[in-house]
C-alpha positions as CSV (number, residue, x, y, z in Angstrom):
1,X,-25.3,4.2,9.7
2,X,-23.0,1.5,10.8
3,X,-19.7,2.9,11.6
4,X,-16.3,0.5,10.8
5,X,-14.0,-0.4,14.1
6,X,-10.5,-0.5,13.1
7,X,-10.4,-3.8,15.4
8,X,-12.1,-5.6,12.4
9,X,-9.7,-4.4,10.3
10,X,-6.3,-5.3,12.0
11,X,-4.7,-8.5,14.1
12,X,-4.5,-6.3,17.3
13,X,-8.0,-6.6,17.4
14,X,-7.9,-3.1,18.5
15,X,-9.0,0.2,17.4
16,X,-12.0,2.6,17.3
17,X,-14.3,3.6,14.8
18,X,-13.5,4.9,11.4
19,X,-15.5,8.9,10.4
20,X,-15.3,6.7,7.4
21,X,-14.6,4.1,5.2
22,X,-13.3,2.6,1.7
23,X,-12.5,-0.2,0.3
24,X,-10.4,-0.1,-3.1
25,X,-10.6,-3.2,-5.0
26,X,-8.6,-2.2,-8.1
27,X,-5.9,0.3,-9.0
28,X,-8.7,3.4,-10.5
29,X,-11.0,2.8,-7.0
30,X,-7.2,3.2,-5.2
31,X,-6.6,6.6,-7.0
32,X,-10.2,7.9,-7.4
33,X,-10.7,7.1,-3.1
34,X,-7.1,9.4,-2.5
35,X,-8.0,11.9,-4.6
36,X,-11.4,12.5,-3.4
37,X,-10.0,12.4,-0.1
38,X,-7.5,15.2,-0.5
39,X,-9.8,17.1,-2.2
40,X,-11.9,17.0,0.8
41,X,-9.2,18.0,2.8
42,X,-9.9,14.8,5.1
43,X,-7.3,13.0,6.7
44,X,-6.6,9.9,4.8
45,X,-5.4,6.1,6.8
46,X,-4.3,3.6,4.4
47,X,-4.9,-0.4,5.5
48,X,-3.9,-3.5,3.5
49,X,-4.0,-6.5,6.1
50,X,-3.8,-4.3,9.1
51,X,-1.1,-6.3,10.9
52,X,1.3,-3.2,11.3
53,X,-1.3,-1.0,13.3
54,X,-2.0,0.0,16.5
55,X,-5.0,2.6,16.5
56,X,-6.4,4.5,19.0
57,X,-9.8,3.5,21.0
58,X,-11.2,7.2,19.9
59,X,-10.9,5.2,16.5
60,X,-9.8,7.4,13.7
61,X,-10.9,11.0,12.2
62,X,-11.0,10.7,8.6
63,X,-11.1,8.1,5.9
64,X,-9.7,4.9,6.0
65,X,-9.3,3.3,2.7
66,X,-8.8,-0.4,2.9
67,X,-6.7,-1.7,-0.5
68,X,-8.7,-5.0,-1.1
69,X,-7.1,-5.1,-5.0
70,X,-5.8,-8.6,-5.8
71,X,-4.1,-10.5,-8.6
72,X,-0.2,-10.3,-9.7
73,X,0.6,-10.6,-13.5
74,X,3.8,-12.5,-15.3
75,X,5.6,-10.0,-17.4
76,X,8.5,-12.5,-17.9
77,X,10.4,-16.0,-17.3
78,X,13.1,-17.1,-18.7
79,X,16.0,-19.3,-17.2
80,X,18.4,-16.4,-17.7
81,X,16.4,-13.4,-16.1
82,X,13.6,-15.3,-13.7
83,X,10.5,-14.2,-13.5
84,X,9.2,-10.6,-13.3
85,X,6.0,-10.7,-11.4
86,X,4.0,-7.5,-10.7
87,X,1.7,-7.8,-7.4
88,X,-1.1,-6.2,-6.8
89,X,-0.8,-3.9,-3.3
90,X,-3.7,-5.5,-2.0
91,X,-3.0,-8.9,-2.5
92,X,-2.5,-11.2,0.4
93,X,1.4,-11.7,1.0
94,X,2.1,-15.1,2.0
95,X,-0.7,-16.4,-0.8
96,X,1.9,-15.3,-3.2
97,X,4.9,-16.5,-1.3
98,X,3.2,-19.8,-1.5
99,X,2.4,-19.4,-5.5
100,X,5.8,-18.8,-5.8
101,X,7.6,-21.3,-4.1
102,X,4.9,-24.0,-5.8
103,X,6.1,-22.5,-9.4
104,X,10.1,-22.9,-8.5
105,X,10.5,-19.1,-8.0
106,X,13.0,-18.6,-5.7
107,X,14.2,-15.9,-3.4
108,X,10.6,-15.2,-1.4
109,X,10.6,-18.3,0.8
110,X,11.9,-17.4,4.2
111,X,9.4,-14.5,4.2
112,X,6.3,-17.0,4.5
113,X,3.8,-16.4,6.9
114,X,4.0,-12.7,7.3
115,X,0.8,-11.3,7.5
116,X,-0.8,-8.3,5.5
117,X,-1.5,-7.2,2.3
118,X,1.7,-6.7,-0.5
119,X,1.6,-3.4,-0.8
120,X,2.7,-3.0,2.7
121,X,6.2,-5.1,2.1
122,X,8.6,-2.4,0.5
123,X,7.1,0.4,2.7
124,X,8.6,-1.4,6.0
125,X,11.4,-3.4,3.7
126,X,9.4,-6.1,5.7
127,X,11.9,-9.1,6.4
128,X,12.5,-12.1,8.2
129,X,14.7,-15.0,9.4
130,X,17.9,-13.3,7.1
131,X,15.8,-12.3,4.4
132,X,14.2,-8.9,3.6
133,X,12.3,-7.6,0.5
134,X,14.7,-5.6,-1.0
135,X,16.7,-8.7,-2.0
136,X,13.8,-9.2,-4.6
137,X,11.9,-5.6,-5.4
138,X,12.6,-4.5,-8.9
139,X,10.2,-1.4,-8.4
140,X,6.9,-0.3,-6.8
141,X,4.8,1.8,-8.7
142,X,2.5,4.3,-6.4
143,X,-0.1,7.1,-6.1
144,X,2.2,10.3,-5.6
145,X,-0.3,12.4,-3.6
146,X,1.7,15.6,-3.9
147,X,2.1,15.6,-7.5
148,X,-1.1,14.2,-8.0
149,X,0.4,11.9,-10.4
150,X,1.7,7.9,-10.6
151,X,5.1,7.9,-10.2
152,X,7.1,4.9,-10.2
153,X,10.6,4.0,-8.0
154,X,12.8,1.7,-8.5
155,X,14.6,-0.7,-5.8
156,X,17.8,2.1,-5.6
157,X,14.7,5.0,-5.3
158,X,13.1,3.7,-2.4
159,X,16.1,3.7,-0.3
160,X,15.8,0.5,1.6
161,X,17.2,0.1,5.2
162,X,16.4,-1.7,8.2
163,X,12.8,-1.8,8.6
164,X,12.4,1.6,6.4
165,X,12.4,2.9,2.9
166,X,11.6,6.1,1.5
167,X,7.7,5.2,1.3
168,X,7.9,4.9,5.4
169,X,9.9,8.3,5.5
170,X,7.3,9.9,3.9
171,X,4.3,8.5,5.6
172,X,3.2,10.7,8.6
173,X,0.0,8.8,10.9
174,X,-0.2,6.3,8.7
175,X,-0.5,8.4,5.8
176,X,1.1,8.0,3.3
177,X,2.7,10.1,0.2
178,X,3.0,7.6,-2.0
179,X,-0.1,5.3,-2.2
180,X,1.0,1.2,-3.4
181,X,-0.3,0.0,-6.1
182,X,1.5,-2.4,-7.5
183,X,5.2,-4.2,-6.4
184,X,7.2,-5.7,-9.1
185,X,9.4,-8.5,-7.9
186,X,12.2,-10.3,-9.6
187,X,13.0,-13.4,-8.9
188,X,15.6,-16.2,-10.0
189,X,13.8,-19.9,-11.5
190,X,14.7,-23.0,-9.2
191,X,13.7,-25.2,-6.7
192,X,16.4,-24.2,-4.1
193,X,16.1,-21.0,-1.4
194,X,18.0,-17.9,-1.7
195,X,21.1,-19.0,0.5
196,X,19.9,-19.5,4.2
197,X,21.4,-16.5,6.1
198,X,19.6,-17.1,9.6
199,X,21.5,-19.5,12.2
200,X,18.1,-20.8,13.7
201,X,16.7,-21.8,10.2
202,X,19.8,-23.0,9.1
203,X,20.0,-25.5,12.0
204,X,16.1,-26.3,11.6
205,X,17.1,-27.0,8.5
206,X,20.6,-28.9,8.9
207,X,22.1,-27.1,6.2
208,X,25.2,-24.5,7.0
209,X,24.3,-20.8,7.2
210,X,24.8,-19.4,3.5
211,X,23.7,-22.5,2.0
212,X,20.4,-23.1,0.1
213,X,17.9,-25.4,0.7
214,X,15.2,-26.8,-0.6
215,X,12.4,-23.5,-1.4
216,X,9.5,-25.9,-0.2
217,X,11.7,-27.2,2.7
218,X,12.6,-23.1,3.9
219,X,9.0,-22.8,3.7
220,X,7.8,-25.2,5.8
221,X,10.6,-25.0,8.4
222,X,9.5,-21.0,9.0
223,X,6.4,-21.7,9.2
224,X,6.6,-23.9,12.1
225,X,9.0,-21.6,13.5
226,X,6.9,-18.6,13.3
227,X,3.7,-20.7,14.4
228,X,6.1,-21.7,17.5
229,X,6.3,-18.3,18.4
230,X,2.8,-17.0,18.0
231,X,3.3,-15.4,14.4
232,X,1.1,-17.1,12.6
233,X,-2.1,-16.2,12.5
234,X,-4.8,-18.5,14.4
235,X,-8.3,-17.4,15.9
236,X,-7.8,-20.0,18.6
237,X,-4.5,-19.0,20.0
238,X,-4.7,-14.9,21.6
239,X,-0.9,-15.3,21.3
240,X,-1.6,-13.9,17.6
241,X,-3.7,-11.3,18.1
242,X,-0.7,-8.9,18.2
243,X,1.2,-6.3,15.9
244,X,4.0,-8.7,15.2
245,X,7.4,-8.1,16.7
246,X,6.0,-4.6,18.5
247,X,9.8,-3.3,18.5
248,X,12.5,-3.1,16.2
249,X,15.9,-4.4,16.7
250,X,18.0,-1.3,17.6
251,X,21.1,-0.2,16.0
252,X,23.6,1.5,18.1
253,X,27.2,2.9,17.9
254,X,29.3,-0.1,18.7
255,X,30.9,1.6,21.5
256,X,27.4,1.4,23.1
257,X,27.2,-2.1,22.7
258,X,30.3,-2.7,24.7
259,X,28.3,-1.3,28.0
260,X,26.3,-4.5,27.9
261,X,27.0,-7.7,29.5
262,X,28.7,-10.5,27.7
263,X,26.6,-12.8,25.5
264,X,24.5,-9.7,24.5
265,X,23.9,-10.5,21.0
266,X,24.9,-8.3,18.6
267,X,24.6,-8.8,14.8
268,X,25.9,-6.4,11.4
269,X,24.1,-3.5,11.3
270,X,25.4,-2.8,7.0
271,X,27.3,0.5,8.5
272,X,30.4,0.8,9.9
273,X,30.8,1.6,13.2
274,X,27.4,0.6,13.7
275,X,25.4,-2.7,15.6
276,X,22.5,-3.9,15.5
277,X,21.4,-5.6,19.3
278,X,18.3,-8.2,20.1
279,X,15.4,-6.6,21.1
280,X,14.1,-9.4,23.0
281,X,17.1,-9.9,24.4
282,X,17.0,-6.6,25.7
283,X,13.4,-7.0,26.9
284,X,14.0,-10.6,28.8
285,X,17.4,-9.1,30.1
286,X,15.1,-6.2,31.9
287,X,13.2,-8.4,33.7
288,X,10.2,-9.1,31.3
289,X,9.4,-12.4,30.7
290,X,7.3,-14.4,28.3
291,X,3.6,-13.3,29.0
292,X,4.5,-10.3,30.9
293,X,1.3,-8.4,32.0
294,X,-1.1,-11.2,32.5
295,X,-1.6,-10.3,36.3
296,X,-4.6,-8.5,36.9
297,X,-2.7,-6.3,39.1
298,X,-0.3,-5.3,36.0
299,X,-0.7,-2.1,34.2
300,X,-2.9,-3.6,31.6
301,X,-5.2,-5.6,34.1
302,X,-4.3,-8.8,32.3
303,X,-6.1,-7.3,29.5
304,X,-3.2,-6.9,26.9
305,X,0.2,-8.9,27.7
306,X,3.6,-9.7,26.2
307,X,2.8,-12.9,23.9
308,X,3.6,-16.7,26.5
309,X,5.9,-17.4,23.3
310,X,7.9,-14.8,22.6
311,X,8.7,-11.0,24.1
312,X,8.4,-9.1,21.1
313,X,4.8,-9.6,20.5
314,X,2.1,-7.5,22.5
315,X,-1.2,-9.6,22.4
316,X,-4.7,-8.9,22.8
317,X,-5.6,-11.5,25.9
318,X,-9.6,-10.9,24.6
319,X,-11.0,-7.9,25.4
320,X,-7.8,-5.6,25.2
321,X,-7.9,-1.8,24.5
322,X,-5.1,0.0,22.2
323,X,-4.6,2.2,25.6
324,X,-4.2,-1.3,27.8
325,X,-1.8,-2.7,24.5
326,X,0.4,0.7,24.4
327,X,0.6,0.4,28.4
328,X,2.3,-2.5,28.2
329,X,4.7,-1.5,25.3
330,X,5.6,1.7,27.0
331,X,6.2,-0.4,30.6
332,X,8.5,-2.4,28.6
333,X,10.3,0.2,26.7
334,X,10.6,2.1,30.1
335,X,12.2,-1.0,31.8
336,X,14.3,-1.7,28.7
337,X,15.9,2.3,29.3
338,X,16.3,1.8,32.6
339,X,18.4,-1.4,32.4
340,X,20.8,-0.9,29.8
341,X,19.7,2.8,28.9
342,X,18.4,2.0,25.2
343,X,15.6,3.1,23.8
344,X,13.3,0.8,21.5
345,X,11.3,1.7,19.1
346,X,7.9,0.6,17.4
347,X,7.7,-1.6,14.2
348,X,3.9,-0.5,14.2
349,X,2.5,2.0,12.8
350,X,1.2,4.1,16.4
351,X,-2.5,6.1,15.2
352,X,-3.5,8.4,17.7
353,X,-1.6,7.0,20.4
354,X,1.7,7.8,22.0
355,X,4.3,5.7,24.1
């Protein structure tokens, strides 16, 4: 039998071989593949588009259950409430983000480009350039694995933070105890963007941060901007075969902050008391530059690098391991520590591997 490599499944490019594998193409194939799982007593990995996963070269242990379910229906649109659009988890994110901006509904347009499956957004509260999904999630309905039951949160349930939610609090390896199926967005009718909260994209733009813009003109000014940095998906360019941002901006007690230099940036961290700092900042500041690790003599053997565009992205230079990728993140994190004595953090989801 042909076994599945997690590198086929995620952007890393990384990743052994799956004991086994699923793919669920519609809500019942979701439920009936988790259930039979758990009644097996097997240890359950959920992918969407795989681009928030580092696994291990030992491959994974269990079942991995890909959610290939696609489609997104229009409950409502009106010129008072917007649209209410429910997504199916499995549907490609930025296709919708697209479809939405091209049918004047406004408020997803700064998140274009972001790989991975929908299903994935509200577990991560996945955001970008000022913008995050929680601005626009009226609910996610899900598999509740310990009741055994659908339960349904709404956007005050899930608890959204920085780069969390409940769903992610709950998830343990990459599984998960609420299983996606379906996100309902609500989203305002119009041509114009949510207001433009992100200085960079406001100046690509030449509009003044908290202004709107055009939806179609946000669109197209992130997507350059992410394809500038290597976070856009392309099968030519091994800047792309990454994770994404590989760590997570931290948020420290602003008496922390003051320890480092002058020009650090620091930015709201939504709690008082609290900042949130760059963490590519933080990386270049340590003495890790763009493309970091592309020596032979490095601790990856020039196998696995920081991205040549941009320090948060750990790339697969073509014949990378997860063990050479995660040597490279934990180098970095080490350095990081040892500089300004903070500790970063993963974005992705680390299976089997530790840093």
């Amino acid at each position: 039998m042909t076994q599945t490599l997690l590198s086929e499944l995620t952007t890393a490019a990384v990743g052994g071989p799956a004991s086994r594998y699923l793919e669920a193409h519609t809500e019942a194939e979701i439920i009936d593949a988790v259930r039979s799982a758990d009644a097996a007593g097997e240890k359950l990995l959920i992918v969407g588009g795989g681009s928030n996963l580092l696994v291990a070269d030992a491959g994974y242990p269990g079942t991995v259950l890909k959610i290939a379910s696609e489609g997104f229906t229009v409950n409502s649109e009106d010129s008072c409430g917007g649209v209410s659009v429910v997504v199916q988890a499995g549907h490609n994110w930025d296709a919708f983000v697209e479809h939405a901006v091209l049918h004047a509904w406004s408020g997803v347009e700064a998140l274009s480009g972001i790989p991975g499956a929908t299903g994935a957004t509200p577990v991560q509260n996945v955001g970008a350039y000022g913008s995050d999904v929680s601005h626009t999630i009226a609910s996610v309905r899900t598999w509740d694995r310990g009741t055994n039951a659908v339960k349904t949160f709404s956007n005050s349930e899930l608890k959204f933070g920085y780069r969390d939610s409940v769903l992610k609090q709950t998830t343990v390896e990459g599984s998960p105890r609420y299983v996606v199926l379906t996100v309902e967005f609500q989203l305002p009718l119009g041509r114009m963007s949510a207001p433009v909260r992100y200085a960079e994209l406001a100046r690509a733009l030449g509009v003044e941060p908290g202004k709107r813009a055009y939806a179609n003109d946000v669109r197209r000014e992130v997507l350059r901007l992410r394809a500038s940095k290597g976070m856009v998906f392309d099968p030519a360019d091994r800047d792309t075969y990454s994770t994404g941002s590989f760590f997570t901006n931290p948020v420290v007690p602003a008496a922390d902050a003051t320890a480092l230099p002058e020009g650090a940036p620091q930015y709201p961290a939504g709690a008082e008391g609290l900042v949130k700092l760059s963490a590519a900042w933080l990386i270049e500041h340590s003495g890790f530059a763009k493309g970091y690790g592309l020596d032979a003599g490095s601790v990856s053997g020039g196998r696995a690098s920081l991205s040549t565009k941009h320090t948060l992205a750990i790339t697969n230079r073509g014949n990378a391991s997860a063990a050479d990728m995660a040597a490279v993140a934990r180098e970095v994190r080490r350095g990081v520590v040892e500089h300004f004595g903070i500790e970063l953090h993963p974005e992705p989801l680390l299976i089997g591997l530790e840093l």
